[in-house]
C-alpha positions as CSV (number, residue, x, y, z in Angstrom):
1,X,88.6,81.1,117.9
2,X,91.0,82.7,115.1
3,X,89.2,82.8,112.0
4,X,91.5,84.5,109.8
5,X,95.4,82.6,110.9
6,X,97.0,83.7,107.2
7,X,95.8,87.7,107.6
8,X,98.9,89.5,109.7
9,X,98.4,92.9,110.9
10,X,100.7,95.0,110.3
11,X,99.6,98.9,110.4
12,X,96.9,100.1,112.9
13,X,95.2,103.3,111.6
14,X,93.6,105.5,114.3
15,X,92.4,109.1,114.5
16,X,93.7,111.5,116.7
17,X,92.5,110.8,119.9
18,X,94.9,108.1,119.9
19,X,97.9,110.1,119.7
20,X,99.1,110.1,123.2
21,X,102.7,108.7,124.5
22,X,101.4,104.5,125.3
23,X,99.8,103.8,122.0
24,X,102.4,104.4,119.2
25,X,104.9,102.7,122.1
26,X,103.0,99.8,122.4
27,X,102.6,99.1,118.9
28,X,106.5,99.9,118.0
29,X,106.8,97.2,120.8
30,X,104.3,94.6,119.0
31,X,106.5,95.4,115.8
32,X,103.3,97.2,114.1
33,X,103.6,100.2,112.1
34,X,102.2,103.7,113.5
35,X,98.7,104.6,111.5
36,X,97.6,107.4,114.2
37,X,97.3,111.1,112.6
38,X,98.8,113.6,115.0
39,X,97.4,116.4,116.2
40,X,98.7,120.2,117.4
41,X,100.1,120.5,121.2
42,X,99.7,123.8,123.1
43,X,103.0,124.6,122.5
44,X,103.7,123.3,119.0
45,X,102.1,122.9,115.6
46,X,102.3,120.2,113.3
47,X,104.6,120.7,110.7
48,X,103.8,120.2,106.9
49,X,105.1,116.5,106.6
50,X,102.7,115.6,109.4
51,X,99.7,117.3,108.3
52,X,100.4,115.7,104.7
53,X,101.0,112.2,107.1
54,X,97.4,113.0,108.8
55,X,96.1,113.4,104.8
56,X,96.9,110.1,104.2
57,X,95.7,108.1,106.9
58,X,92.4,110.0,106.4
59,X,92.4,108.9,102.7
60,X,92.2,104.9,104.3
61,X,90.7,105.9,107.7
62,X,87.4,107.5,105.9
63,X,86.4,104.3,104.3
64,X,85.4,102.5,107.5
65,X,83.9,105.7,109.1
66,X,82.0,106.4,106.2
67,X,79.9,103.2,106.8
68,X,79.5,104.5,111.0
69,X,78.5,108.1,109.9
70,X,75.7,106.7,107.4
71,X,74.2,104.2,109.6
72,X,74.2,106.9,112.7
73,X,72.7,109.3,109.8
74,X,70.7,107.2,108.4
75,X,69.9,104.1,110.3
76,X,69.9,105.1,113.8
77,X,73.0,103.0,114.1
78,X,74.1,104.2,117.6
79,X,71.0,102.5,118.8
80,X,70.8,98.7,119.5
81,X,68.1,97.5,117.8
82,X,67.6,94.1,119.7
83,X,67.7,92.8,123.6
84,X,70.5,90.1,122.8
85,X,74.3,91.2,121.9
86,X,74.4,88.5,119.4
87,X,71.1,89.7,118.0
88,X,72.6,93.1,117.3
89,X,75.8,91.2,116.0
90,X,74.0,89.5,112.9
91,X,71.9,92.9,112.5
92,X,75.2,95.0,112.3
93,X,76.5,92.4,109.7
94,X,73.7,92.5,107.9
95,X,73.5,95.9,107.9
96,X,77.1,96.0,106.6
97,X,76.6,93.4,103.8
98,X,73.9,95.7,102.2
99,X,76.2,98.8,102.0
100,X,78.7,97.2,100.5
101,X,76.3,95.5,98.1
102,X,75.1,98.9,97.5
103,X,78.3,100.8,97.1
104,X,79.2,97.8,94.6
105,X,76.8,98.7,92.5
106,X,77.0,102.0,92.4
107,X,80.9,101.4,91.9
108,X,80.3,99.1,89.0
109,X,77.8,101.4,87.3
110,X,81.1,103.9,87.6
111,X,82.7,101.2,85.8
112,X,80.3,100.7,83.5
113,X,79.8,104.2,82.4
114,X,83.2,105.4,82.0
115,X,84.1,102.4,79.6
């Protein structure tokens, strides 16, 4: 079941463990644009355009990992909490829910104060 028909992908961000030879074929061949940062080879180093490149797919990239690293920090998220997957489903969404209701408010008190 698609739940989402009207939202087209159309840039797939990655980190570099994704930066081999298949995956940035295989999405030129899907007609997707290339998000993965590269990394150094043995025999060459990435040049400065890249590294800036690898700056700014961080600067989208950290957004979502910032929610894994608190919840493995904080909420023993690498865990399942429950015997059932879609137990630990509802309990990851809910889990999600409150950290952006919380990084909400703390964005609108931002907001708030600066005006």
């Amino acid at each position: 079941m698609i739940l989402f028909k009207a939202l087209k992908l159309v840039i797939v961000y990655a980190d570099k463990g994704y930066a081999g030879e298949p995956n940035p074929s295989f999405l030129a061949m899907n007609n997707l644009k290339d998000g993965i940062m590269r990394k150094n080879e043995q025999n060459a180093k990435l040049k400065e355009y890249e590294i800036e490149r690898n700056k700014k797919i961080s600067k989208v990239r950290y957004i979502v990992e910032q929610y894994f690293g608190l919840s493995h920090l904080h909420d023993n998220g690498q865990r399942a909490r429950f015997t059932t997957i879609g137990k630990n489903h509802i309990d990851i969404w809910f889990r999600q829910v409150a950290f952006n209701i919380k990084r909400g408010f703390a964005v609108l008190k931002k907001q708030t104060a600066a005006a």
